[in-house]
BANU-385785 format. One line per 3 residues: number of its first residue (from 1); their letters; for each residue z, x, y of N, C-alpha, C. Coordinates in steps of 0.001 Angstrom, whole numbers. Atoms other than C-alpha are relative to their C-alpha. Example, Ala and Ser with C-alpha at 12.3 -4.5 7.8 and 13.67 -1.06 7.14 Angstrom:
BEGIN
1	AS	0:890:-1190:7800:12300:-4500:0:900:1200  -60:-820:-1190:7140:13670:-1060:730:-770:1090
//
This chain:
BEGIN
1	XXX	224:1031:-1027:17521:-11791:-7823:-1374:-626:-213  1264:557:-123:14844:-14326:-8314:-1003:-529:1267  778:416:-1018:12349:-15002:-5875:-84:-1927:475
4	XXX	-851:1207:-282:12872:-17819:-3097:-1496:-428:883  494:-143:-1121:10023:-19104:-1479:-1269:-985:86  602:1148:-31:7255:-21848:-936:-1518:202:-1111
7	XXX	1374:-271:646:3731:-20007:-2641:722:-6:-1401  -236:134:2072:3066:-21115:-7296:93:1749:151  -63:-1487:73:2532:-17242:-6793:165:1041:1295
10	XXX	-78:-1417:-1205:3323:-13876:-5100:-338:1459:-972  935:-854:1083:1381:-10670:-6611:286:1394:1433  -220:-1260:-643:2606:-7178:-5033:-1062:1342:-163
13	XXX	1068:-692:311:73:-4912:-4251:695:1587:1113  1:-932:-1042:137:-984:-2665:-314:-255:1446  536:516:-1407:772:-1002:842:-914:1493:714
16	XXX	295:-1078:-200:-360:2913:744:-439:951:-1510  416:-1285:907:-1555:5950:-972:-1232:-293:-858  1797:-593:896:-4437:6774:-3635:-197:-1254:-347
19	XXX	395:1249:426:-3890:3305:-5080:-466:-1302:1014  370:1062:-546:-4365:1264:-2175:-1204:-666:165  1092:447:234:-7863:834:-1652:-719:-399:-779
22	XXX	703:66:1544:-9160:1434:-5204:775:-1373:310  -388:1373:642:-6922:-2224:-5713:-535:-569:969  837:833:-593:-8464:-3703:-3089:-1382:-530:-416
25	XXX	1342:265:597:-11885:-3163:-4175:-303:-382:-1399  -141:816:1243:-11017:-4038:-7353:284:-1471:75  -325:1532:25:-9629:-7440:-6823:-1182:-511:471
28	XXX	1125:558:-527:-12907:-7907:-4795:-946:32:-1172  900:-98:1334:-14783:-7148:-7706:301:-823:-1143  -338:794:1120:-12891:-9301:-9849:174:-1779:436
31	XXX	555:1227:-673:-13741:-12167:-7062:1508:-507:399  -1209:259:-577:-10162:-11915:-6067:254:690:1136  133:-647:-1070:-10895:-10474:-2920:1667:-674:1206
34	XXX	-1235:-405:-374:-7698:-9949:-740:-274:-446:1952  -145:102:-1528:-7258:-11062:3418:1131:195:257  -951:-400:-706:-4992:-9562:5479:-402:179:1870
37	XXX	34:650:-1244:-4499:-10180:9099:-518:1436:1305  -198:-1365:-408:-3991:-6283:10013:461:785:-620  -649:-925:228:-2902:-3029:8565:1423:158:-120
40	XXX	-1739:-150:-301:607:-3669:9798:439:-608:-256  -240:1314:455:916:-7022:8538:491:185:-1367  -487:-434:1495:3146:-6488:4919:-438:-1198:-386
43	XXX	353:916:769:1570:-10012:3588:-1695:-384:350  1344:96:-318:-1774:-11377:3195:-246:-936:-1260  370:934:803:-3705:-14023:869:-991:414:-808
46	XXX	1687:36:679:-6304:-14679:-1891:-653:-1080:412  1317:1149:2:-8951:-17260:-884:-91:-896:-721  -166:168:1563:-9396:-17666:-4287:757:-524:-775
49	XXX	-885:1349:826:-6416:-19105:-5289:645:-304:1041  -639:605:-1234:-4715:-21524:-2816:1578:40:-399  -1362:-541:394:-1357:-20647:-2820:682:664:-390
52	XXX	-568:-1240:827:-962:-17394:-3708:372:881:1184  -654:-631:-882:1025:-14782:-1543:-138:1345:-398  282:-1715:654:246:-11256:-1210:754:757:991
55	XXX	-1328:-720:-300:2917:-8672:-678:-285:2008:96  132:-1339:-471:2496:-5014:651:1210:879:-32  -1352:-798:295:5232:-2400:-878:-881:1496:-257
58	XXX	464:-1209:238:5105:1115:-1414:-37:-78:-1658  605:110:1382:3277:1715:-5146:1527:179:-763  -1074:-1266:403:6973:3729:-5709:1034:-1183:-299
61	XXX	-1080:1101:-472:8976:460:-4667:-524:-1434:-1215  570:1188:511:6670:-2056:-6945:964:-396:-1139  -491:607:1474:8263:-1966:-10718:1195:-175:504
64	XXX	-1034:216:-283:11505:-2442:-8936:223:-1601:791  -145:1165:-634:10862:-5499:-7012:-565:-955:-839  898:802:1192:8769:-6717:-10050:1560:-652:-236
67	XXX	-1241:7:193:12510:-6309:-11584:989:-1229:369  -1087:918:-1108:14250:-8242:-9228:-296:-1303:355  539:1487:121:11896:-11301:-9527:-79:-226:1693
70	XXX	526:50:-1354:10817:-10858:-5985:-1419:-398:124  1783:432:326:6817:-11615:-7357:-194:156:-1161  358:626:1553:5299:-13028:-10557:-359:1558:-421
73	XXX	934:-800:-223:3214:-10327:-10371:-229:1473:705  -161:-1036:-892:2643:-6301:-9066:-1212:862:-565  710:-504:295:-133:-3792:-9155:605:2030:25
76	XXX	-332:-970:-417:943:-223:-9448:-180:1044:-1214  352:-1067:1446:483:2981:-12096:717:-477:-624  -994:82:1196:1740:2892:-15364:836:1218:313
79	XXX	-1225:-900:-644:3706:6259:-14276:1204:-947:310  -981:606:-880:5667:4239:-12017:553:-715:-634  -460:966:508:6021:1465:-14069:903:601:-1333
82	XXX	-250:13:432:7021:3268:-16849:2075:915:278  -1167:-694:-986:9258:5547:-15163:1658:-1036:330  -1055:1271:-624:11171:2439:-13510:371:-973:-282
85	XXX	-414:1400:645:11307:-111:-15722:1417:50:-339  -1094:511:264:14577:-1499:-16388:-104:-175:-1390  75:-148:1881:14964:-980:-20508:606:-1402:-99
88	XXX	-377:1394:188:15507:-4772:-21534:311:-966:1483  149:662:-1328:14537:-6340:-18012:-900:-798:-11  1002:1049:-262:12479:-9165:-16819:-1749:842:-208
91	XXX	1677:-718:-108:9095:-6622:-16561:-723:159:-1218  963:-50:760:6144:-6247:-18389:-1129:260:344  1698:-795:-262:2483:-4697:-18569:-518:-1542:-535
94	XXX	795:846:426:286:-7534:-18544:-1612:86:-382  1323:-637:728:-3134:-5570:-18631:490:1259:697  240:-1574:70:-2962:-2083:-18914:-483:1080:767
97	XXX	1059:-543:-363:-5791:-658:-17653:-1293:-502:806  985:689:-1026:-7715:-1650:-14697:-1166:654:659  965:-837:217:-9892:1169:-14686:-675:798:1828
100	XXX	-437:-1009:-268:-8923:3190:-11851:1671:578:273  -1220:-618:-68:-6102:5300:-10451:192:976:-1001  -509:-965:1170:-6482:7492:-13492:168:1453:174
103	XXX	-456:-1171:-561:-4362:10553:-13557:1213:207:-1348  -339:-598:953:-2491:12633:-16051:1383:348:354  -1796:-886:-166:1907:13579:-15753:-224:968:-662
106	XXX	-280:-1613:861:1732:17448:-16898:1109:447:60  -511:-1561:-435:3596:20454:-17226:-398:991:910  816:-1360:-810:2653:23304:-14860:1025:871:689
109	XXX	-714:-1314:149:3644:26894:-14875:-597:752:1436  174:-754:-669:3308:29448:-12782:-1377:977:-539  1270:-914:789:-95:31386:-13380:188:1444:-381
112	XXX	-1078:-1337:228:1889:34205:-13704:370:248:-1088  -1051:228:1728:3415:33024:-17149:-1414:332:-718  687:-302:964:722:34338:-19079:565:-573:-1659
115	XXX	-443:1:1407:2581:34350:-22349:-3:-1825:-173  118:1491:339:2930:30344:-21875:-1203:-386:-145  1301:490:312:-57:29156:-23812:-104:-1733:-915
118	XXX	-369:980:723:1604:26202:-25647:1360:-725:649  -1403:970:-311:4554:23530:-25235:947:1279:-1181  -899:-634:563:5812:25742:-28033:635:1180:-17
121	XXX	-578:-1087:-673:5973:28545:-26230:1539:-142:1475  -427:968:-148:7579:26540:-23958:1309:-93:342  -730:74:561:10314:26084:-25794:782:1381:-276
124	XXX	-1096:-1212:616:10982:29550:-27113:797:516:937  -612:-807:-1445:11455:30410:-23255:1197:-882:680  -1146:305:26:13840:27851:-22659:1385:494:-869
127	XXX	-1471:-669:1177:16233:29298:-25535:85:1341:541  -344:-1479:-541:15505:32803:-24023:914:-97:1090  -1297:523:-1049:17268:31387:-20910:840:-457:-417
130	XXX	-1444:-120:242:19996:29991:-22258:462:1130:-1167  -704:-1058:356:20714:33070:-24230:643:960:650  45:-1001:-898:20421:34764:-20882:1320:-891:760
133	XXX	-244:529:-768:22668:32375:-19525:-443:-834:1238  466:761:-993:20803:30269:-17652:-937:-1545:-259  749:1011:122:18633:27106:-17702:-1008:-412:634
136	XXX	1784:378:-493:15130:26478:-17316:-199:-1618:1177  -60:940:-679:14712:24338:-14171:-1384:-634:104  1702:651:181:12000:21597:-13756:-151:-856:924
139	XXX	-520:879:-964:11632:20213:-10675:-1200:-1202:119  891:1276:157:9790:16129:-10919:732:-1431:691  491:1234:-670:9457:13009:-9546:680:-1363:-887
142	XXX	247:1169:643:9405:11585:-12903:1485:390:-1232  -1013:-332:634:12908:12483:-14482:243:-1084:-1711  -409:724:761:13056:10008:-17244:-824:366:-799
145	XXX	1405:-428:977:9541:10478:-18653:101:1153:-487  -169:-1021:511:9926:13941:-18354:1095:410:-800  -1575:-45:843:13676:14255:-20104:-704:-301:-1244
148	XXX	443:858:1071:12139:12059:-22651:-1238:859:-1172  1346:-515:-40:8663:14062:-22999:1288:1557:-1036  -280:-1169:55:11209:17297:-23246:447:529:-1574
151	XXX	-967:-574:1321:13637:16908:-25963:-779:-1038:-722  919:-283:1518:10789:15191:-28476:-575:1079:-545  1034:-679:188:8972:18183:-28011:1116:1344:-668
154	XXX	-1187:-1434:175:12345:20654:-29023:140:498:937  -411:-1143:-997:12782:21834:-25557:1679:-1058:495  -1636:273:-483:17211:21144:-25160:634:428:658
157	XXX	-890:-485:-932:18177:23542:-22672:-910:-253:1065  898:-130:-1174:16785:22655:-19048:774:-856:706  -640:894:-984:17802:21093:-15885:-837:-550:851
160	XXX	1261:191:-753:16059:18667:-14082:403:-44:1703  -349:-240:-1726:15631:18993:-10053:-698:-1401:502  701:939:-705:14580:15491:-8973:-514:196:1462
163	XXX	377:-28:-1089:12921:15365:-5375:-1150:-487:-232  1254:1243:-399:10626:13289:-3566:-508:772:1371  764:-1025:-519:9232:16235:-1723:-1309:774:-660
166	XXX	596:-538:981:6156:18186:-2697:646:685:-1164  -786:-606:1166:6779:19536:-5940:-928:1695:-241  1101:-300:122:3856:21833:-5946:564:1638:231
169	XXX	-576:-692:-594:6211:24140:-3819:1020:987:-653  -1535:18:579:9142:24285:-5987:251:1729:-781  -509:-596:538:8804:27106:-7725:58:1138:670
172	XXX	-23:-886:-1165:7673:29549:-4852:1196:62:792  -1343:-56:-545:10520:28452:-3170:1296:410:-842  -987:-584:782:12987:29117:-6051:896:-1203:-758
175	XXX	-1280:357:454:14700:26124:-6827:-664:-749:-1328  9:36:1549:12716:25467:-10342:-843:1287:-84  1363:-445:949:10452:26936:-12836:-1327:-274:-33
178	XXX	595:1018:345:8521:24795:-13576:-459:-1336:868  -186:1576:-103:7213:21256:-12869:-150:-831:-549  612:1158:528:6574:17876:-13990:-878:-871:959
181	XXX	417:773:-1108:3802:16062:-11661:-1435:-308:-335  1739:555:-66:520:14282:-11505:-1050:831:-27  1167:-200:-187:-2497:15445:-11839:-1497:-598:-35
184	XXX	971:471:51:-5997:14624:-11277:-941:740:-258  1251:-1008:109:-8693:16921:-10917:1414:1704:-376  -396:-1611:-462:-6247:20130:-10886:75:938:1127
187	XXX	495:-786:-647:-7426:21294:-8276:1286:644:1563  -1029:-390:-638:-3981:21338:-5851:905:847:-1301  -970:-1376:748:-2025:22987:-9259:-1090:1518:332
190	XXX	707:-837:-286:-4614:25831:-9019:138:508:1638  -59:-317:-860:-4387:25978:-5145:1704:747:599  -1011:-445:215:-849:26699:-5785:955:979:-1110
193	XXX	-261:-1054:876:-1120:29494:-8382:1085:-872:-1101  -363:862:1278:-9:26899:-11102:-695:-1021:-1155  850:329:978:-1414:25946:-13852:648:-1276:-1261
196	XXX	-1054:1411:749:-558:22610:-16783:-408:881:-1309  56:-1040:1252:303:23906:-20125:-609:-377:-801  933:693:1146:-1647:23232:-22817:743:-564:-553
199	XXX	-957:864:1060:-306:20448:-24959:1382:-646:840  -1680:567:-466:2329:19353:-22233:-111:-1162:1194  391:780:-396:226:16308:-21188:1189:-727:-116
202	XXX	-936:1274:-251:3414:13463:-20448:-481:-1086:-48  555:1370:-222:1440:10844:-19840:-1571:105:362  934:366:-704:-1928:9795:-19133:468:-1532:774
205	XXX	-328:1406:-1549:-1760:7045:-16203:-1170:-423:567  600:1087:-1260:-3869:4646:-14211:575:-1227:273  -661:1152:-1008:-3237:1349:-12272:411:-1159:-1423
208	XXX	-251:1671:1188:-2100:-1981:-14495:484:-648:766  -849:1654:-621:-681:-5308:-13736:955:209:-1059  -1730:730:438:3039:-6004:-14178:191:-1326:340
211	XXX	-636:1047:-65:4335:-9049:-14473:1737:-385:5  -1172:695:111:8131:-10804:-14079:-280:-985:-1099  458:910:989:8386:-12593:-17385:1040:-1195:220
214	XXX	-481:534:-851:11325:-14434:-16029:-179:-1425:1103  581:1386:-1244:9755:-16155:-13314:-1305:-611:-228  1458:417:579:6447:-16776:-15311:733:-1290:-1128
217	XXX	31:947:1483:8503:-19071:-18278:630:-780:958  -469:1118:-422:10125:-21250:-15512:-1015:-417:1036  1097:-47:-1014:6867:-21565:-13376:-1448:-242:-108
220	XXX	1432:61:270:3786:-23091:-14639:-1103:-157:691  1314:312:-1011:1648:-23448:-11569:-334:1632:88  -124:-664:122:2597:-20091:-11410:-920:1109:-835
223	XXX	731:-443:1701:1139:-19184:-15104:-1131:-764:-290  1062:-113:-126:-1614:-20901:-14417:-846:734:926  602:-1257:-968:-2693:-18752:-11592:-529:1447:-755
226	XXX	188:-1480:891:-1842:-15635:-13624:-1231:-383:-1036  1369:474:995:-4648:-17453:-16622:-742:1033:927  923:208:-1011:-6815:-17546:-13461:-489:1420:-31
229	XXX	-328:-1415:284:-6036:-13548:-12825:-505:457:-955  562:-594:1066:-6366:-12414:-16030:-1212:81:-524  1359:-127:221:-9497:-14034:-16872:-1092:509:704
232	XXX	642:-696:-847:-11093:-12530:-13721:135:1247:-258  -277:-1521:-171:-9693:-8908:-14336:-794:330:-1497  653:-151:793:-10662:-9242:-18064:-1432:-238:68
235	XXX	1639:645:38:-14293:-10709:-17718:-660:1199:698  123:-1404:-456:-14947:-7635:-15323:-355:1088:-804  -572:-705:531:-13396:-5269:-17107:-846:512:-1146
238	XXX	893:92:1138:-15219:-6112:-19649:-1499:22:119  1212:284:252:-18402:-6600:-18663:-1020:1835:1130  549:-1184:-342:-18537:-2968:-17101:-376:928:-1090
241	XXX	533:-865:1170:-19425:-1686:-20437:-1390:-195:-770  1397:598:590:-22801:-3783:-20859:-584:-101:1317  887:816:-851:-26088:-4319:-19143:-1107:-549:-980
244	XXX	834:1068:448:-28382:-6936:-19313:-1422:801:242  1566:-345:375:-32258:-6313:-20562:-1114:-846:269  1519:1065:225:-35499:-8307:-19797:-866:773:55
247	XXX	1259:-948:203:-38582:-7413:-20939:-912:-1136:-469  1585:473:479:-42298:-9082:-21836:-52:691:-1426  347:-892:1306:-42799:-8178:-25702:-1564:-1428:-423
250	XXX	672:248:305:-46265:-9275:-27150:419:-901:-1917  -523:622:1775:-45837:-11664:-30982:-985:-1144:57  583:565:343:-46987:-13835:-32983:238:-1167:364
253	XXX	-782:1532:307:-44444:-16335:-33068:1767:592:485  -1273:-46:-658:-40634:-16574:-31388:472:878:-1646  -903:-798:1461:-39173:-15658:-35182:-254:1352:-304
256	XXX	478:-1136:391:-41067:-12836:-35779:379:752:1382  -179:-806:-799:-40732:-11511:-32207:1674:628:-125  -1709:-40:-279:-36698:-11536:-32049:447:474:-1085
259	XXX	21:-515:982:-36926:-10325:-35924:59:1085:366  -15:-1272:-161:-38333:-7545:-34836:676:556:781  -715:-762:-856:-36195:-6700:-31736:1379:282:-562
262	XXX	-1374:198:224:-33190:-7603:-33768:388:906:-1180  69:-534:1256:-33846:-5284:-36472:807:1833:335  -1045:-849:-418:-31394:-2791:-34285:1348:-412:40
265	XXX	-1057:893:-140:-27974:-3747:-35021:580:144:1242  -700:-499:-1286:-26665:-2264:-31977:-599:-1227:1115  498:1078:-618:-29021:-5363:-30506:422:-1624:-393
268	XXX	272:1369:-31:-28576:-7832:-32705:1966:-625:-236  -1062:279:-44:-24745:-8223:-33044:658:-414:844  -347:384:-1234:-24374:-9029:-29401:-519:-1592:103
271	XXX	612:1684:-651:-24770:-12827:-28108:-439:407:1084  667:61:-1320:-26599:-14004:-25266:-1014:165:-219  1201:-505:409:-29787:-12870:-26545:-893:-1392:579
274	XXX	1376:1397:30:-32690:-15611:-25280:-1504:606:261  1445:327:201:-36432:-15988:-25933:-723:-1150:399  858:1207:-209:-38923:-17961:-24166:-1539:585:98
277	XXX	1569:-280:244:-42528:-18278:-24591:-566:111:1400  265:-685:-1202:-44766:-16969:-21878:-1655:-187:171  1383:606:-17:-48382:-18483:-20849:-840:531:926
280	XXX	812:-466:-813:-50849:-16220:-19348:-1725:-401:-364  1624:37:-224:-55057:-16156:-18354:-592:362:-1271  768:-565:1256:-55675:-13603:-21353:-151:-922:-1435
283	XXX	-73:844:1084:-54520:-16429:-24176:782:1208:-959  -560:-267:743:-52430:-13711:-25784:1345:-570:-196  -997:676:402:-49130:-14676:-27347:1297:1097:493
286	XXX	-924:-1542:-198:-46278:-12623:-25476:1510:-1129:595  -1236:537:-804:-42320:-13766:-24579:477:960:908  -841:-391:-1034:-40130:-13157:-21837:1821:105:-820
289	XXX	-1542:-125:966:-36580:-11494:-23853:696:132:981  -1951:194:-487:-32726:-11415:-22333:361:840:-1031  -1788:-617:874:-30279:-9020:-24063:1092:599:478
292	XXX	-1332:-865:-931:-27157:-7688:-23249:525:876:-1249  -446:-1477:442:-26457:-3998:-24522:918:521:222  -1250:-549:-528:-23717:-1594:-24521:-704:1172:1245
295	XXX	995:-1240:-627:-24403:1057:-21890:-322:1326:-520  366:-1367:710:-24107:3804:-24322:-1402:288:-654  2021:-312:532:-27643:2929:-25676:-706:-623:464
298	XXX	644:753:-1170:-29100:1479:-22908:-1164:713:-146  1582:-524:-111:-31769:4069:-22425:-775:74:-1398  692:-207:1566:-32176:4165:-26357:-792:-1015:-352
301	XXX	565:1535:392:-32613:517:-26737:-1122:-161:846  1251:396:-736:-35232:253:-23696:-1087:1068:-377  841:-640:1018:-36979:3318:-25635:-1043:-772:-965
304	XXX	9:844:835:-36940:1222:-28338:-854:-1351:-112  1120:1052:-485:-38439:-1814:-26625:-1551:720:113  1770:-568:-328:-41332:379:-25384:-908:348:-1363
307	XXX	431:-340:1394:-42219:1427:-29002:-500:-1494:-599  610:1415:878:-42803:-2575:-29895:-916:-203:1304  740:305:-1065:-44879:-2554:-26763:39:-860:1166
310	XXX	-745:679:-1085:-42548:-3977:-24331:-493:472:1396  324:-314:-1917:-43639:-4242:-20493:909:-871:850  -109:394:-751:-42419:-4999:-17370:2036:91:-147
313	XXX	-1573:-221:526:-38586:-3772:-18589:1166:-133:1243  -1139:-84:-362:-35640:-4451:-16778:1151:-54:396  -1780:396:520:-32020:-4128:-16148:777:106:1262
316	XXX	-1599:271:-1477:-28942:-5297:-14052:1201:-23:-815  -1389:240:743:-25337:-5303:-14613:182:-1422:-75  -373:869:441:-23644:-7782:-16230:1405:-478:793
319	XXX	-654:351:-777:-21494:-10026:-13619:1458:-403:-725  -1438:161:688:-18444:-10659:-15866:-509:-782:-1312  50:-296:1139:-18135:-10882:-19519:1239:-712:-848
322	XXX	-1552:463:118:-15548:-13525:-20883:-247:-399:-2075  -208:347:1433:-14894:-14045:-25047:698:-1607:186  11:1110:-100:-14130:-17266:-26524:1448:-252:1181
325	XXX	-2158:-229:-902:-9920:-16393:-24630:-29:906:243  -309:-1255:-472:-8624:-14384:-22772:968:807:-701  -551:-1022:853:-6755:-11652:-24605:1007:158:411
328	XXX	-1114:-860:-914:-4824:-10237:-21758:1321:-1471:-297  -530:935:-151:-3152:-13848:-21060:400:-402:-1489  -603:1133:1122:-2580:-15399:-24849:1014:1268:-802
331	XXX	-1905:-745:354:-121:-11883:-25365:877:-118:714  -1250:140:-925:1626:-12338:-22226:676:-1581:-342  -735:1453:697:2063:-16060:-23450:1101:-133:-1094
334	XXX	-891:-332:846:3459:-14520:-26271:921:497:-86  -1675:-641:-711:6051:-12423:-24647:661:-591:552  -608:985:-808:7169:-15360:-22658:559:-1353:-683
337	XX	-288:1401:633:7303:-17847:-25753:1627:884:-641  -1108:-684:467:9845:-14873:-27172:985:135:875
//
């Protein structure tokens, strides 16, 4: 069913759980800040773009209504998404990784199972059960992933127990073994004398954007919005991995100063870099530098400055971060020209 309805866009966001807020404050951060009327209110707007419609579903309910061409657009885990996608359907990951929600699909045993130290152990204990007559139960959420996860890994005898109850429970109570379920910190498997097996990671997961590809190739006000989107989430995204540098360095001459700062590649391979000359009382010869660094050698590089006799050093983040195109947008263009 394609979507019927007056807004170029509609963009489905959590109306609950771990993801809801984190996407809020994200879109605000990506200057796509979000209004809603009330809590109870399932729609709400961007500011930001005039005509865009915002839609409040459960995270669980998203890749399905993506599906159904109910919104261009949806925010919800890759779990979910991958879980629920429709194999040759309108959906699609349009960025990946939005940098939270991150959380891991395991295995997890009973702390009890000592002998399980591997997936390949694993395995041998599924065949011990069906020798015994029986079948290793696994009770998850995420039945497809996990099925999938099972028999690459050589485990062929098992049964899965779907439920949308804790799972955490399942095996205390009796009706698996085993589970398949989220994790984050660990710290609820542990509170439940269960433990994730080594090597029987399913998935790593955090939040992404889905798209309807569908309702994006007959909809160009639409697909320009999404541009809009993308280049905000990328520019971000991106620019949480750099900060910006100013500093006073003493020289002879602009060439020679920026020579010498640049004589770190880790400095000089980056753009943005500017130099201006700097006119004080004493009559010495000193500029005012700009750079933008990665943060991994942030404290190295302002080291670094201090050693050429840099003063007055310092640093802010970098407000968004855009290349000559956007990346995210000219593949989804490409999935939509196919």
């Amino acid at each position: 069913m394609l979507s019927d309805r007056d807004a170029d866009l509609q963009i489905i966001l959590p109306s609950n759980g771990n993801l809801h807020q984190p996407t809020k404050d994200f879109l605000q951060s990506c200057n796509l800040g979000v209004e809603r009327s009330s809590s109870r209110t399932y729609t709400g707007s961007i500011p930001n773009l005039i005509n865009t419609t915002v839609l409040f579903q459960r995270a669980s309910d998203i890749t399905s209504k993506i599906e159904e061409g109910r919104a261009e657009l949806g925010i919800t885990g890759l779990d979910r998404f991958l879980e629920y996608q429709r194999y040759g359907g309108d959906s699609t990951i349009a960025l990946d990784d939005l940098g939270f929600g991150h959380c891991k699909l395991v295995l997890a045993v009973p702390t009890s199972w000592l002998d399980i130290t591997t997936i390949e152990d694993l395995a041998d204990l599924a065949l011990e059960f069906r020798e015994d007559g029986k079948q290793l139960k696994v009770a998850t959420k995420y039945p497809r992933l996990v099925r999938k996860y099972l028999l690459e890994h050589g485990i062929e005898y098992f049964s899965l127990v779907t439920t949308s109850g804790t799972l955490e429970a399942a095996p205390v109570a009796g009706y698996a073994d085993l589970i398949g379920d989220l994790m984050a910190t660990g710290e609820t498997l542990r509170e439940n004398k269960l433990k994730p097996v080594p090597g029987g990671t399913i998935l790593s997961s955090q939040a992404c954007l889905i798209a309807n590809t569908k309702l994006l190739n007959r909809n160009p006000n639409a697909l320009a919005k999404v541009k809009v989107i993308l280049e905000q989430m990328e520019g971000y995204l991106r620019s949480k991995q750099y900060h910006k540098i100013s500093a006073n360095v003493e020289g002879v001459s602009e060439e020679s100063t920026i020579t010498k700062i640049f004589e770190r590649y880790d400095i000089a391979w980056l753009q943005g870099q500017t130099i201006s000359k700097m006119y004080n009382a004493s009559g010495n010869s000193s500029y005012s530098i700009t750079i933008v660094v990665d943060q991994k050698v942030l404290l190295d590089v302002i080291d670094y400055l201090r050693k050429l006799g840099a003063t007055n050093i310092k640093t802010s983040d970098v407000k968004n971060m855009y290349k000559d195109k956007c990346s995210a947008f000219e593949t989804l263009r490409s999935q939509l020209k196919n």
